[in-house]
N, C-alpha and C positions, 0 to 999 in steps of 0.2 A: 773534366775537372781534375786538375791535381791537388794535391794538401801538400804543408811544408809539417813533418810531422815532427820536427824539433829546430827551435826558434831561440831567441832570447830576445824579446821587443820590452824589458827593461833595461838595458844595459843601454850605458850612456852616451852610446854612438848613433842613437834614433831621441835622446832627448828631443821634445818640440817636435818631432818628425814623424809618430806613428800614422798620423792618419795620411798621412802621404806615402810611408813604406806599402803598408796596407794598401790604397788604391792603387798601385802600381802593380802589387800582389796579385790583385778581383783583375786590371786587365791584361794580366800573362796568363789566368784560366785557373789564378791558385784559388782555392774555395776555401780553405779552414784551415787556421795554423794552430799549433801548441807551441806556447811559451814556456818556456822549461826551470823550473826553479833550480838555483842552484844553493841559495843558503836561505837559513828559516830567517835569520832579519832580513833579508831583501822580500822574504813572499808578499808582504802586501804591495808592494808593487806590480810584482809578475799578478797577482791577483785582482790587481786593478785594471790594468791591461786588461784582462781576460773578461772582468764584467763591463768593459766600456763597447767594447766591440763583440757582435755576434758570433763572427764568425773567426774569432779567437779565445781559447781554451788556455788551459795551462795543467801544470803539475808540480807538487811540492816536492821538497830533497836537498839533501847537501851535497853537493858534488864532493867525488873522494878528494880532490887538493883541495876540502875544507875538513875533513872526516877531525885533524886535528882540534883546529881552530873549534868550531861547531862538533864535540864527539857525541853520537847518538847511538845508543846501543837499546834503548826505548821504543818500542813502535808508536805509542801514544801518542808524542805531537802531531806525528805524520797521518795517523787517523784522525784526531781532531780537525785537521787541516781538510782532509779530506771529505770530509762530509759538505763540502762548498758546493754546489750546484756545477762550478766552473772547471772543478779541481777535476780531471781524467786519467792520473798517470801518478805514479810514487817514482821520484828521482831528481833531479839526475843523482844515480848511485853508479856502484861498480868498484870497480879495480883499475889502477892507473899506477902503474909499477914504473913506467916510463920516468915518468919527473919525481915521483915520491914526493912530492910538495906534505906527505901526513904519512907516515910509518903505517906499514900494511896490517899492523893489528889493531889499529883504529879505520883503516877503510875496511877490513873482515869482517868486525862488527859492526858496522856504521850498515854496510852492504846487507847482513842477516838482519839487521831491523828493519830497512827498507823492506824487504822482501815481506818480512812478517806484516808487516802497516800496508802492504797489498794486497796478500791474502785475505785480510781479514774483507774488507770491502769490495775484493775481487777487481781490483784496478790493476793494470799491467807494472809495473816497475822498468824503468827504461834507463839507459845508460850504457855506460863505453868499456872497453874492456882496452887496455895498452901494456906489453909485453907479460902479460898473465892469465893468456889462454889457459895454461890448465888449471893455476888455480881459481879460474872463474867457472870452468867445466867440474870442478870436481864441487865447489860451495852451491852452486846451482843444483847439481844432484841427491847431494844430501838435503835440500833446502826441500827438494821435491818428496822426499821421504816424510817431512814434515806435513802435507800437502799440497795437492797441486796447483800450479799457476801458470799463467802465461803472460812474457812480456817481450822485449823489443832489446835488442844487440843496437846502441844505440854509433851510428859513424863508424859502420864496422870497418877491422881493420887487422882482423886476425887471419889465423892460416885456417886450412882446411880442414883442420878438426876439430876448431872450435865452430866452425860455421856447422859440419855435421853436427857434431853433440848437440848444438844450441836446437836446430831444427827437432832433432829428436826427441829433444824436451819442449819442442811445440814452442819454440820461440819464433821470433821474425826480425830478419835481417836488413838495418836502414842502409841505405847507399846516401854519401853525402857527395860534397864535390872533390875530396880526394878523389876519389876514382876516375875523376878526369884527367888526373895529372899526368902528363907524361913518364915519367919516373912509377907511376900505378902498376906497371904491367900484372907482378903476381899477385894482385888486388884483384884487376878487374877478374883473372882466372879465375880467382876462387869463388865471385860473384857471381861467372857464367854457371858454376856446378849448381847455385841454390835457385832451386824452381819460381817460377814467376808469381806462384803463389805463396809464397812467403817471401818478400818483399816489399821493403816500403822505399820512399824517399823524402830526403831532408837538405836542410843547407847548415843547419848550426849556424846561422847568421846571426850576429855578425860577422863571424869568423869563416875558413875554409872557401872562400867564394871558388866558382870552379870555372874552368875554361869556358870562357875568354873572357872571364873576368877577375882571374888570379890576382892575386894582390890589392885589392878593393875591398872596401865594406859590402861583404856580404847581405842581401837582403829575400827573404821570402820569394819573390817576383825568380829571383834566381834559379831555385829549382828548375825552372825548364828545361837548362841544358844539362843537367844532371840526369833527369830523366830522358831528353833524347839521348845520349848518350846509353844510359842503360837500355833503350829499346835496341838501337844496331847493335847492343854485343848481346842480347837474347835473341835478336832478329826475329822483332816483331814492331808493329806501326808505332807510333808517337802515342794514337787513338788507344790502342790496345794496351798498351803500357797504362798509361794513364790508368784507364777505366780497371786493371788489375790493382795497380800500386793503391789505390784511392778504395778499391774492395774491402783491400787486406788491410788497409789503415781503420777503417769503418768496423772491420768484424776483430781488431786488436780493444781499438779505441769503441767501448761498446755505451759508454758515458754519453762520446760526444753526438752531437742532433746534426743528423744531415741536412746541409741548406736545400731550403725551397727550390 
């Protein structure tokens, strides 16, 4: 079995269409997806998603290109939220320096709430880190001084020393389908150094679909060739991967219920 461990099956490219993404999903071998919230007026949707189907979950969060728009410097809604049966994950948060779509001292703080509305219920926080490896390395450290937690480097995309630091802080590292891209190379390297047990896989579907299906809507079912892919550059089976990636997702994500 594989998991798509970061989705968006509310987003308007699967209107009318979930239960057909989904069964497409079940027969490529994916077993469990997470719906990933990205703004607190969209959650009842992503929420709804998550209690219509089994074996889809979700998590709340404002994505940093909303940190503006939606600024939360409060962990409170985020734990309200979370107490949902379905809710497994605080995010999507982070840093996202790259487009600046909200000035970085409202993703700073938008990011230390997130974290704090994690700790408190012990749910992972998960999201993306783009051109602010360190200052994601250094908010993560001090954040640990506070208490410890563990979450997920959500569509990594950093160099090799945020990938170290994060592991050292007991993080885990998602591979999406960028790392298929040809143009990947010192992607996929820095993904060869991180051990197989700290590793997950995802599609960010809609978006990112990955070879050979670049430039399409992305869907769940996709992940397979992301994860074949990351087996030959570990050099190890399809089987093996699998049965690691879908581990590590299980002992991050300690919320969600293993299917039958």
């Amino acid at each position: 079995m594989l998991v798509d461990s970061h989705c968006h099956l509310d987003y308007p490219e699967y209107a009318g269409q979930v239960d057909e993404v989904l069964a497409r999903a079940r027969a490529a071998g994916v077993g469990v997806c997470i719906s990933i919230g990205t703004e607190l007026k969209r959650f009842p949707g992503v929420r709804a998603v998550a209690e219509k189907f089994p074996d889809v979950w979700c998590s709340v969060g404002v994505h940093p290109h909303e940190a503006e728009k939606e600024f939360l410097d409060d962990p409170a809604p985020l734990i309200a939220e979370a107490a949902h049966p379905k809710v497994v994950a605080i995010g999507e948060t982070g840093l996202d320096f790259y487009y600046e779509h909200s000035p970085r001292a409202e993703q700073t703080a938008s990011f230390r709430a997130h974290v704090a509305a994690a700790r408190q219920p012990g749910l992972p926080p998960v999201g993306p880190t783009r051109d602010a490896d360190d200052e994601t390395i250094d908010l993560l450290r001090d954040e640990m001084g506070k208490g410890a937690f563990t979450g997920l480097i959500h569509c990594f995309t950093g160099g090799q020393r945020l990938a170290d630091a994060a592991m050292e802080m007991g993080f885990y590292i998602s591979v999406s389908g960028i790392a298929t891209f040809k143009n990947a190379a010192a992607l996929r390297e820095v993904i060869r150094s991180v051990p197989l047990e700290r590793l997950v896989v995802e599609t960010d579907a809609p978006f990112l679909a990955p070879v050979p299906h670049r430039g399409k809507t992305n869907e769940p079912a996709f992940v397979v060739h992301t994860a074949r892919m990351l087996a030959e550059l570990k050099g190890v089976s399809e089987s093996e991967l699998a049965a690691a990636t879908t581990e590590n997702f299980f002992r991050l994500f300690t919320k969600v219920k293993r299917p039958a």
